[in-house]
LUMPATOR-277738 format. One record per residue (C-alpha): chain; x, y negated, z. Coordinates in nm, 4 decimals. Layout:
residues N
NODE kette       c1       c2       c3
NODE     A        X        Y        Z
...
END
This chain:
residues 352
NODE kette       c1       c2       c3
NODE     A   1.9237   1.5551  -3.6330
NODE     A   2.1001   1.3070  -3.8506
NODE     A   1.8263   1.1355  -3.8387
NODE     A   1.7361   1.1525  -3.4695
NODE     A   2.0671   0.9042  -3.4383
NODE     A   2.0005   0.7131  -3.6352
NODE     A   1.6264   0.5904  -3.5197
NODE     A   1.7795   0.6057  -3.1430
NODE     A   2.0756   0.3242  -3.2948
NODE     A   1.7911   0.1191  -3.4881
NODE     A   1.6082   0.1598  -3.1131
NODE     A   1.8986   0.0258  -2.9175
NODE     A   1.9787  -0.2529  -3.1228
NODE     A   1.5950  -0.3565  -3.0831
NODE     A   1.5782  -0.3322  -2.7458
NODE     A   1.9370  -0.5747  -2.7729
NODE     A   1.7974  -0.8181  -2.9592
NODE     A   1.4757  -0.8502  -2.7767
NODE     A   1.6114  -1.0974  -2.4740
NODE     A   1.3044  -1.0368  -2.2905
NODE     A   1.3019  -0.6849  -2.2597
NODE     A   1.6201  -0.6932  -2.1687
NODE     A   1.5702  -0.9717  -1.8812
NODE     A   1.2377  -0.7169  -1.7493
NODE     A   1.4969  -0.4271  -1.7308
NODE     A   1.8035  -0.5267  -1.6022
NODE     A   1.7920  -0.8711  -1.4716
NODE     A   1.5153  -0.8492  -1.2863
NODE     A   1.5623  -0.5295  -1.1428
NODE     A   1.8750  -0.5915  -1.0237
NODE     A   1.7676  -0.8819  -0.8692
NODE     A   1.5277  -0.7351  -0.6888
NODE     A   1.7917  -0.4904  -0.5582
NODE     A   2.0195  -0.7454  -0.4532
NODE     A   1.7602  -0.9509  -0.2337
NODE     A   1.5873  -0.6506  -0.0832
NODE     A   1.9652  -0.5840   0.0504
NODE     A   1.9719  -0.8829   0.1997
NODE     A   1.5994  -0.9681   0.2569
NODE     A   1.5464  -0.5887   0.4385
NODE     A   1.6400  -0.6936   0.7328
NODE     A   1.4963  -0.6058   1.0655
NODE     A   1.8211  -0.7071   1.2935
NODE     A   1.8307  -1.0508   1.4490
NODE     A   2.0409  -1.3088   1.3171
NODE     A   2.1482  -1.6603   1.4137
NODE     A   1.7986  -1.7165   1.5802
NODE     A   1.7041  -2.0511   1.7187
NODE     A   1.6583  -2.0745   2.0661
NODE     A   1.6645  -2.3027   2.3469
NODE     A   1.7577  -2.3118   2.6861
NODE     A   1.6074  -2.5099   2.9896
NODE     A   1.8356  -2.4878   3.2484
NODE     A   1.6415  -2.6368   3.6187
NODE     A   1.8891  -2.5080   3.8022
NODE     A   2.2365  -2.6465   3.6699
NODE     A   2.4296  -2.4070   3.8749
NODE     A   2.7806  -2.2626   3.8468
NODE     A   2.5366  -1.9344   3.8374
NODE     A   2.2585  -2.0378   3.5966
NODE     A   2.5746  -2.2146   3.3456
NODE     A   2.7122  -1.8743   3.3245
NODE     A   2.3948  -1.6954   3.2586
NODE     A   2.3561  -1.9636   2.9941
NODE     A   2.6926  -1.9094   2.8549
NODE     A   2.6372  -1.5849   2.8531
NODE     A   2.3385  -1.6196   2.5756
NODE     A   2.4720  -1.8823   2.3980
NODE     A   2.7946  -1.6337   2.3491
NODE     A   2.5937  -1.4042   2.1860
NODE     A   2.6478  -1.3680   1.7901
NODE     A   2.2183  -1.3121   1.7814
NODE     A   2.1112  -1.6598   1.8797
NODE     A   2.1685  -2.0313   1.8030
NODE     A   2.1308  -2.2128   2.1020
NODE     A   2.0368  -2.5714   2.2118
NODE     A   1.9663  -2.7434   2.5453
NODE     A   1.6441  -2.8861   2.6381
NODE     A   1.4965  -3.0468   2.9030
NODE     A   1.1253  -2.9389   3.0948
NODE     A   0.9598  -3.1656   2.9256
NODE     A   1.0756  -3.0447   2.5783
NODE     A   0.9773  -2.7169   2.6148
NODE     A   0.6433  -2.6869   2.4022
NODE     A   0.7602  -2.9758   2.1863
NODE     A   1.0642  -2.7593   2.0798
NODE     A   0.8596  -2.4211   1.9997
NODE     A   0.6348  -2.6211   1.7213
NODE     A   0.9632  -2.6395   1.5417
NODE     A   1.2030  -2.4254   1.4557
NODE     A   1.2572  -2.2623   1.7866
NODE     A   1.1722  -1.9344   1.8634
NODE     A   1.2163  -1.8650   2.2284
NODE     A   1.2906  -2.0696   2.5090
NODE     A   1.4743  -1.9477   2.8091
NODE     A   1.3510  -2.1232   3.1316
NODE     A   1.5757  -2.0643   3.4390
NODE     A   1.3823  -2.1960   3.7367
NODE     A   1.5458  -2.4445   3.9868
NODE     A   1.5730  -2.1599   4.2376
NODE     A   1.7325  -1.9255   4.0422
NODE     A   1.9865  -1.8398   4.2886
NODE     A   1.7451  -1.7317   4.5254
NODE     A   1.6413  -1.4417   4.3296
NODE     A   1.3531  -1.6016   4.0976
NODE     A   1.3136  -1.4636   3.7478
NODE     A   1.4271  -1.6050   3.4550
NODE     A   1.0870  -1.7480   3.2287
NODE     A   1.1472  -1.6342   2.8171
NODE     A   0.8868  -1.8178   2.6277
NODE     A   0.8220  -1.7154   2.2728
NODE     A   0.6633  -1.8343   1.9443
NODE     A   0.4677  -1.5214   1.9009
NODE     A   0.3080  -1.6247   1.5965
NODE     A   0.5526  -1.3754   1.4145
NODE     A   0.5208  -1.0729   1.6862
NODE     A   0.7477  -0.8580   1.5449
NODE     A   1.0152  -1.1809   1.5952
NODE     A   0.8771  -1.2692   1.9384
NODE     A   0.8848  -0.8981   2.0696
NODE     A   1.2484  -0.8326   1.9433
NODE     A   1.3860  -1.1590   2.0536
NODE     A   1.2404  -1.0891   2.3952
NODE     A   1.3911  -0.7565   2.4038
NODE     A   1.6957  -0.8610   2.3062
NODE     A   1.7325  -1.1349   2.5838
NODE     A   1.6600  -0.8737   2.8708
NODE     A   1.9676  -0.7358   2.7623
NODE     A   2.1681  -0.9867   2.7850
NODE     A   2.0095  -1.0682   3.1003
NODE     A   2.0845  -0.7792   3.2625
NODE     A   2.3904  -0.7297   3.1320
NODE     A   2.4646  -1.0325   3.3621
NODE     A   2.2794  -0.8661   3.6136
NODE     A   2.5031  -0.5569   3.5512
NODE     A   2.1832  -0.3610   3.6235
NODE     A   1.9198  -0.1402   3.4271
NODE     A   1.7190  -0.2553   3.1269
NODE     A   1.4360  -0.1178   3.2780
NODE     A   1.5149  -0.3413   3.5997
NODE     A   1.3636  -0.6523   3.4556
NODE     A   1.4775  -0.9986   3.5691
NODE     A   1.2724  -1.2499   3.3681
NODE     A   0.9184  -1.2763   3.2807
NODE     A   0.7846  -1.3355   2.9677
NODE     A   0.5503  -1.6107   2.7975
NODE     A   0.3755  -1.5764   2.4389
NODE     A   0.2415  -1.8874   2.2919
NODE     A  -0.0172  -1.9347   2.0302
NODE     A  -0.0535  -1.5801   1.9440
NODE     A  -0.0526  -1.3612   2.3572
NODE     A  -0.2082  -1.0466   2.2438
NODE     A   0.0385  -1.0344   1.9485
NODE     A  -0.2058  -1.0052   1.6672
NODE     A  -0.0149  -0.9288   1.3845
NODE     A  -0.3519  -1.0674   1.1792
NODE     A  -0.2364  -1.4394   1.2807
NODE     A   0.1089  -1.4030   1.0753
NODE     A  -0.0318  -1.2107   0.7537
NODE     A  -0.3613  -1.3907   0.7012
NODE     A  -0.1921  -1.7355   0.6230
NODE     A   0.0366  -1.5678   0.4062
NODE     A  -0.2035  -1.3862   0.2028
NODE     A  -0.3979  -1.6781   0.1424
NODE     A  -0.0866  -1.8817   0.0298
NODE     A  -0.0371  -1.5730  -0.2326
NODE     A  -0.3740  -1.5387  -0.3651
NODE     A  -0.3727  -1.9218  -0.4221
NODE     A  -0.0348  -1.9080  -0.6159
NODE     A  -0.1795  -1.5989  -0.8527
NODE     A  -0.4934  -1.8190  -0.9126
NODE     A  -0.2821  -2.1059  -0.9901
NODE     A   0.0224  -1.9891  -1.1420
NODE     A  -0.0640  -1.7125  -1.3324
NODE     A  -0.4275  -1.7217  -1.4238
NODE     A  -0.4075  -2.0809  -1.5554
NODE     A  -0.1031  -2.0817  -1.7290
NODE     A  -0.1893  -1.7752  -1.8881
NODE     A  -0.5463  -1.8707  -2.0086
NODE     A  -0.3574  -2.1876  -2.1331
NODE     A  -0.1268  -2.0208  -2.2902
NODE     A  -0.3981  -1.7942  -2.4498
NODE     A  -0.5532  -2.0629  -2.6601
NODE     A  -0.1915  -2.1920  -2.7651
NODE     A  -0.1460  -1.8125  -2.8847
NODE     A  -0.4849  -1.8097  -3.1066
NODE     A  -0.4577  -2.1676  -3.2226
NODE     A  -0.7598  -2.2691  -3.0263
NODE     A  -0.5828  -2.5682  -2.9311
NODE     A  -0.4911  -2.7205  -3.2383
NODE     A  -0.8661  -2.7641  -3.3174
NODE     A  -0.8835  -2.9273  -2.9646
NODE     A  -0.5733  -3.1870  -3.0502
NODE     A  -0.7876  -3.2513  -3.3520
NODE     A  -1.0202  -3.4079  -3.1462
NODE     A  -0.8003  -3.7109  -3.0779
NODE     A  -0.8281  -3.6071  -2.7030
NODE     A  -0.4985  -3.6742  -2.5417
NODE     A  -0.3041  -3.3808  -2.4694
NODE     A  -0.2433  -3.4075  -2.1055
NODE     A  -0.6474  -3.4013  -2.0735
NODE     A  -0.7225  -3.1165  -2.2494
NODE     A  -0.4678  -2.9386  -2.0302
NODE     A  -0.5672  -3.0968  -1.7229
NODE     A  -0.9389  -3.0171  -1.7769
NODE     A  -0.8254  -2.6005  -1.8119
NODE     A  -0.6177  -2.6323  -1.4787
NODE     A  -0.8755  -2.8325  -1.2829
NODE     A  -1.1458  -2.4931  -1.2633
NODE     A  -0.9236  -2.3057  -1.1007
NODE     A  -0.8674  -2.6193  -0.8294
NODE     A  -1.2097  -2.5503  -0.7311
NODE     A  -1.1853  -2.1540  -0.7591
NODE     A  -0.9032  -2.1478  -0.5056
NODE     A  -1.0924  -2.3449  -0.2564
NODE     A  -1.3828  -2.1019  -0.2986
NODE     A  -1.1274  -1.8549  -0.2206
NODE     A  -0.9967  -1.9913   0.0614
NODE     A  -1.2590  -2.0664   0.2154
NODE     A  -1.3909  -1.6369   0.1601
NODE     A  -1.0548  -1.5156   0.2934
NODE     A  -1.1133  -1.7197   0.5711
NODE     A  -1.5217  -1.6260   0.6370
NODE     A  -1.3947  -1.2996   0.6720
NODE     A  -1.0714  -1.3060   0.8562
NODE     A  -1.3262  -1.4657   1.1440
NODE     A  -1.5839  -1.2426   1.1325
NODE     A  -1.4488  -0.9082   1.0738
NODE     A  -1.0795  -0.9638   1.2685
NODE     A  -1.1489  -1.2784   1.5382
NODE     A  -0.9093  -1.5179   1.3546
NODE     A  -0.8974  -1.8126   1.5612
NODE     A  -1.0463  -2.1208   1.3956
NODE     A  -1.1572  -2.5328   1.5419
NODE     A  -1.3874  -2.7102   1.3746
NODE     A  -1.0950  -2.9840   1.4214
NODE     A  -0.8698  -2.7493   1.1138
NODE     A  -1.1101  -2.8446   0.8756
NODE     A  -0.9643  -3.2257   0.7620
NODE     A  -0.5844  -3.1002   0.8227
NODE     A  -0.6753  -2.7720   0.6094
NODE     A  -0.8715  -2.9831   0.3604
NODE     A  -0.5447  -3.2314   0.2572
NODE     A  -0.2630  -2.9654   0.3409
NODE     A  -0.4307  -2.7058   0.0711
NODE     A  -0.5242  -2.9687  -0.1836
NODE     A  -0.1683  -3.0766  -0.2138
NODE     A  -0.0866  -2.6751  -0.2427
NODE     A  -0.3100  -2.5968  -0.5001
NODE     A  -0.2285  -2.9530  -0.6821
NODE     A   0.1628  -2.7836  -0.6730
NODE     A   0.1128  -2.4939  -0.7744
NODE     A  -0.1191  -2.5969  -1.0818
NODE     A   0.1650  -2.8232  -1.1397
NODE     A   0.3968  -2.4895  -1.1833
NODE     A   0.0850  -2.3208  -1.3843
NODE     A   0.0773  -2.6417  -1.6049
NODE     A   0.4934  -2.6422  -1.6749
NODE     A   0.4789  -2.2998  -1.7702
NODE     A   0.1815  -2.3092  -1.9906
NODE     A   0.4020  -2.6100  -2.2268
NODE     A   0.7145  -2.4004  -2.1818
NODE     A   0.6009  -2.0545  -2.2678
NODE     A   0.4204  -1.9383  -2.6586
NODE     A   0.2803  -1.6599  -2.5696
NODE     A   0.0891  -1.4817  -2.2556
NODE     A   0.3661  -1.2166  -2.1776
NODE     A   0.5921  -1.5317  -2.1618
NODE     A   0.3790  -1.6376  -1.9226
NODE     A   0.2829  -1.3635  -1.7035
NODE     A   0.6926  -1.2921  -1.7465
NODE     A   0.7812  -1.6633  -1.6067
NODE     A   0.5089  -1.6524  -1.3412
NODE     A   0.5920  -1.3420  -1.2159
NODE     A   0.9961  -1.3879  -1.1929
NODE     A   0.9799  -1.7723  -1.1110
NODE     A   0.7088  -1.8020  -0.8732
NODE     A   0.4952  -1.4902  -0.7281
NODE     A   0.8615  -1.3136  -0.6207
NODE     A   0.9537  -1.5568  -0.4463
NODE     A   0.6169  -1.6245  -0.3008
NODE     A   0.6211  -1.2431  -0.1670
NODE     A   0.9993  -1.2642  -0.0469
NODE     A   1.0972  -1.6094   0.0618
NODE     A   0.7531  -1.7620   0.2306
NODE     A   0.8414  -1.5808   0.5903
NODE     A   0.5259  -1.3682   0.6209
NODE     A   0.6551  -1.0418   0.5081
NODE     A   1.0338  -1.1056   0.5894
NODE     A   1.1108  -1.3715   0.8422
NODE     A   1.3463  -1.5975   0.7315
NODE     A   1.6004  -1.6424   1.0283
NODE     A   1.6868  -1.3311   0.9262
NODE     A   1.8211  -1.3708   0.5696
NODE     A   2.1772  -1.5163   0.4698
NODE     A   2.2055  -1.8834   0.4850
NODE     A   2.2067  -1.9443   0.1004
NODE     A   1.8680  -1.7300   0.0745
NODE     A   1.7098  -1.9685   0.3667
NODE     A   1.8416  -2.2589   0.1068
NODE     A   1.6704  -2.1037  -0.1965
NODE     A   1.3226  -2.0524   0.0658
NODE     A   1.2789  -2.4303   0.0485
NODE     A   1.1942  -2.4571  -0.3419
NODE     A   0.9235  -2.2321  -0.2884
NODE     A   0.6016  -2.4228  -0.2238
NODE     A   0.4614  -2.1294  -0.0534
NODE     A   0.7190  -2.1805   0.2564
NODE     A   0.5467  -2.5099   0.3073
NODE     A   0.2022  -2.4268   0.2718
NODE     A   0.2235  -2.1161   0.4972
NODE     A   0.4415  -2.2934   0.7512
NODE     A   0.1415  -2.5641   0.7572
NODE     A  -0.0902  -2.3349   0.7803
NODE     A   0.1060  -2.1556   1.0841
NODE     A   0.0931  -2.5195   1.2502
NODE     A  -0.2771  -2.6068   1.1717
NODE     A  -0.4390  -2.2583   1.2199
NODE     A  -0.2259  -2.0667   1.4658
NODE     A  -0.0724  -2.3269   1.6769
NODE     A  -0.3339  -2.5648   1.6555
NODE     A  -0.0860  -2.8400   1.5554
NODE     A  -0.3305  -3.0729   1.3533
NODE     A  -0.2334  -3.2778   1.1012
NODE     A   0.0292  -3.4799   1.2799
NODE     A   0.2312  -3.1414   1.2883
NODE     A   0.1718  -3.0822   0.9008
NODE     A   0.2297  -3.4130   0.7962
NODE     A   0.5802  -3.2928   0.6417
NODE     A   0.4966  -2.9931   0.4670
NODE     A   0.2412  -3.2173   0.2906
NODE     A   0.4871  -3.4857   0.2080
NODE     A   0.7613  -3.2070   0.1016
NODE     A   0.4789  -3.0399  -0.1575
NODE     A   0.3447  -3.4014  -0.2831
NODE     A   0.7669  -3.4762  -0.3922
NODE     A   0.7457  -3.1493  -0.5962
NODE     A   0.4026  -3.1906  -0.7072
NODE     A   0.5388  -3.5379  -0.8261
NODE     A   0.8100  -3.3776  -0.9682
NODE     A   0.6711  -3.1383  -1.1321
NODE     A   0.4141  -3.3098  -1.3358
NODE     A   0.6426  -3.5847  -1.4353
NODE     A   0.8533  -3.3069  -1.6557
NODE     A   0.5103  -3.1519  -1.7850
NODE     A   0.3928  -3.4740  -1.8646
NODE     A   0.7170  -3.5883  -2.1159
NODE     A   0.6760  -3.2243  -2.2139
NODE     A   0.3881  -3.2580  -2.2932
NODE     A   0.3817  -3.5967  -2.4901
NODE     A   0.7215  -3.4959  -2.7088
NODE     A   0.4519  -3.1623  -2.8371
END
């Protein structure tokens, strides 16, 4: 028994010097528990929405008021030409009161419905408060409703985008940096530096494979989002699609590159990958959870994930049917931390 004790004590103190297993039990789980809290959330919160208010009556100001008063939404004034303009940004819904509202005509919600689970709740919510001012029955409704981009409420349109922005970030993050990191662990490379070959080559030419592979792969997920589910797609996506995921891919082979020179070993590198960029891919991109609905500082955190970007663009170019001039900024955002990103692995890798 003695004996038992004192294996158990020689076990702990292993598992306490071993900073790695330590971060994979505790660390990481707990901060997984912590943003699931938060994340979890199926309750709106401090949604964007405008109002378009045609009538400008003591009546239609209170009714306006009235929604604006409510903790749920975020509200800005727009004007009737504004209306479409306004729902290609961040704006969810749009609530159009007609210029004869006071003669009994219904109140117009328009919604974003590329997220349908959003667009459905936000409408539902806004009948309430809509009757409420009614002071009649839910079931009495006084508006009608609108849903752009996505009317049958495919939930396809939301969750195709964002798988292809997470199979692209596995290819590139984790694959690459691990099969980089692979020859580092077997000394493969040093025969390769013997070759006089500058470094940031011979790392280059191991990312730029899986440049190609991605583009194979989006280009499957795609085949078969059209055939087998209808996914909506213009010969005029092809050029926008072309630049927005080249600038993706280039990003997140610039995150596959920094970890390969950062990490010695492939658990290292699955271990970085997993924590630093495929997490957040799954949590913060706004496929799986939106994003109006998490705390402020979480929203903040979404915007060093490349993955927000891409899947945003993607929203605007596929769904939307936005074109290029509408994804201009998510590509300029991605080529900063592209920049970024391979100016560190660069003096990285030249101080090796």
């Amino acid at each position: 028994m003695f004996s038992f004790f004192v294996l158990l004590k020689k076990e702990i103190k292993l598992i306490r010097r071993d900073s790695k297993a330590f971060l994979l039990l505790f660390v990481l789980s707990i901060s997984l528990v912590i943003i699931f809290g938060y994340v979890l959330r199926s309750d709106l919160h401090d949604l964007k929405i405008a109002i378009c208010d045609e009538n400008n009556s003591l009546h239609s100001q209170r009714l306006s008021a009235k929604i604006g008063a409510s903790k749920l939404f975020r509200v800005i004034n727009i004007g009737p030409s504004q209306i479409e303009a306004s729902l290609q940004t961040d704006v969810k819904a749009v609530v159009v009161i007609p210029p004869d509202f006071t003669s009994g005509n219904k109140v117009q919600i328009i919604c974003d419905a590329t997220d349908p689970n959003l667009a459905t709740t936000a409408s539902s919510y806004l009948n309430k408060i809509i009757s409420e001012y009614y002071n009649s029955s839910e079931n009495e409704e006084h508006y009608t409703s609108k849903m752009l981009y996505n009317p049958t409420l495919n939930a396809g349109l939301l969750n195709i985008p964002g798988v292809i922005s997470l199979i692209i970030m596995l290819i590139c993050v984790m694959t690459s940096s691990v099969q980089s990191v692979k020859e580092k662990e077997f000394h493969t490379i040093e025969t390769l530096k013997l070759t006089n070959v500058p470094k940031l080559i011979i790392y280059s030419s191991k990312l730029l494979p899986y440049f190609f592979i991605s583009f194979i792969q989006i280009t499957a997920t795609l085949a078969i989002s059209i055939i087998l589910w209808g996914f909506p797609f213009s010969p005029e996506n092809i050029l926008p699609l072309i630049i927005l995921s080249s600038i993706y891919i280039i990003t997140c082979l610039s995150v596959g590159l920094l970890i390969s020179v950062f990490t010695q070993n492939q658990f290292d590198a699955q271990l970085v990958s997993l924590m630093a960029m495929i997490i957040p891919t799954a949590l913060f991109t706004g496929f799986i959870f939106p994003l109006e609905n998490m705390p402020l500082p979480l929203q903040y955190l979404s915007t060093i994930v490349p993955s927000r970007w891409y899947y945003s663009g993607l929203l605007d170019i596929l769904v939307r049917g936005g074109g290029i001039q509408s994804a201009w900024k998510y590509i300029f955002i991605m080529m900063l931390m592209s920049a970024l990103l391979n100016l560190i692995s660069i003096k990285k890798i030249k101080s090796l």
